[in-house]
C-alpha positions in Angstrom: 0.0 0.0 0.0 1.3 3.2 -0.9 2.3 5.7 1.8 3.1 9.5 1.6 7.0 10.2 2.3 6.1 13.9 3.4 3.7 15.7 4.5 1.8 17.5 1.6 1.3 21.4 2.5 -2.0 23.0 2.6 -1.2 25.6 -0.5 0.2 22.3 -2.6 -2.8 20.5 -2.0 -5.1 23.6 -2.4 -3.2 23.9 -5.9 -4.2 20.6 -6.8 -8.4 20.9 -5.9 -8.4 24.9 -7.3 -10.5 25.3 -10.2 -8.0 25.3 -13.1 -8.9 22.1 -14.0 -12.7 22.6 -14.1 -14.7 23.0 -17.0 -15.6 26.3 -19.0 -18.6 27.6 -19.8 -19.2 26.5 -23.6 -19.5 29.7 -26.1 -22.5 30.6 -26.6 -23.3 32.7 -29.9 -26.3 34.6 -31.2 -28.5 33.4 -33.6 -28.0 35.7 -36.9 -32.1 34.8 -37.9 -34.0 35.5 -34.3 -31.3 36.3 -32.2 -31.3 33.7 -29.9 -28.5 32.3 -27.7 -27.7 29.1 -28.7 -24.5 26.9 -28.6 -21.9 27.3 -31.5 -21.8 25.4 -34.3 -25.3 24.1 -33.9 -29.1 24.5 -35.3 -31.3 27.3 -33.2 -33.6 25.4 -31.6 -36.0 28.7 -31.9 -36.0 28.8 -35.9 -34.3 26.0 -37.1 -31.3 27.9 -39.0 -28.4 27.2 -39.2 -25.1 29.5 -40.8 -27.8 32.2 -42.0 -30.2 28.8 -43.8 -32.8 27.5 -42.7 -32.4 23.7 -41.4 -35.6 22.7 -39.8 -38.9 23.9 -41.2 -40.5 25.1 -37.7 -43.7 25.9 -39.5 -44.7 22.2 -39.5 -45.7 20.2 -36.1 -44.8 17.1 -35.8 -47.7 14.9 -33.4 
């Protein structure tokens, strides 16, 4: 079983649990259409465009 040689110090081990290895916030962009904020590189789910076209027809329901 493995067994620490030292002691670890507080500001080593606080290094080690900060948050510069947590996750960022993924970019969010405005839709060019309807302006809503929707991930990059992905179809508005408001309008169904996508790069300025339009993707999804959200005129049609689907039951």
């Amino acid at each position: 079983m493995a067994v620490p040689k030292a002691k670890v110090s507080k500001a080593r081990r606080d290094k080690r649990r900060s948050s510069v290895w947590k996750l960022d916030m993924p970019g969010m962009t405005k839709c060019a259409k309807c302006g809503e904020y929707n991930l990059s590189h992905r179809v508005c789910k408001s309008c169904g465009s996508y790069a300025g076209e339009e993707i999804i027809s959200k005129d049609s329901k689907k039951a």
